[in-house]
C-alpha positions, -999 to 999 in steps of 0.1 A, spaced: 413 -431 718 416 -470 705 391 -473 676 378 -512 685 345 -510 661 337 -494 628 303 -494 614 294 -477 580 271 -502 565 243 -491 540 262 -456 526 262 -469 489 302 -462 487 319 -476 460 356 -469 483 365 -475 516 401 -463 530 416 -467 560 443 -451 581 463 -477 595 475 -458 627 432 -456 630 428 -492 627 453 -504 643 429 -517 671 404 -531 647 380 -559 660 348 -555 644 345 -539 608 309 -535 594 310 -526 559 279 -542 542 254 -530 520 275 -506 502 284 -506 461 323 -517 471 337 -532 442 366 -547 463 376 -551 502 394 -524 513 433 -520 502 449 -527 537 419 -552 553 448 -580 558 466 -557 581 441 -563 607 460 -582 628 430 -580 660 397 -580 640 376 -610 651 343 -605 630 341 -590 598 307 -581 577 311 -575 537 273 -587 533 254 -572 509 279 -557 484 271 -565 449 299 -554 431 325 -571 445 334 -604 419 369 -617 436 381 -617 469 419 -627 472 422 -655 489 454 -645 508 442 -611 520 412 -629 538 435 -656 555 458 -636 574 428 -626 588 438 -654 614 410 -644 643 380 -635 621 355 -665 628 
């Protein structure tokens, strides 16, 4: 089965991995309003996602600039 949406906003993690081969699919990721301290390691691999929500995580101080841009589809 093709994983097209992820939700799992409002846990309070501090980490959130993913499985590429699960992902792979990817066109809407809701992570907000967790404690995340930084986007997830492989986000830029997400060659299909077209909306993204990081809302509402306090931690996070610095997102790379170059992960976010190959993120060509994401409006």
């Amino acid at each position: 089965a093709k994983t097209e949406a992820f939700r799992f906003s409002n846990n309070g993690s501090k980490l959130i991995t993913f499985n590429k081969r699960t992902v792979y699919n990817l066109q809407s990721l809701d992570i907000s309003g967790n404690n995340l301290n930084k986007i997830p390691r492989n986000l830029e691999n997400l060659e299909k996602l077209v909306y993204l929500d990081i809302s509402f995580n306090k931690s996070i101080k610095y997102i790379d600039p170059k992960k976010i841009k190959k993120l060509k589809n994401v409006s």
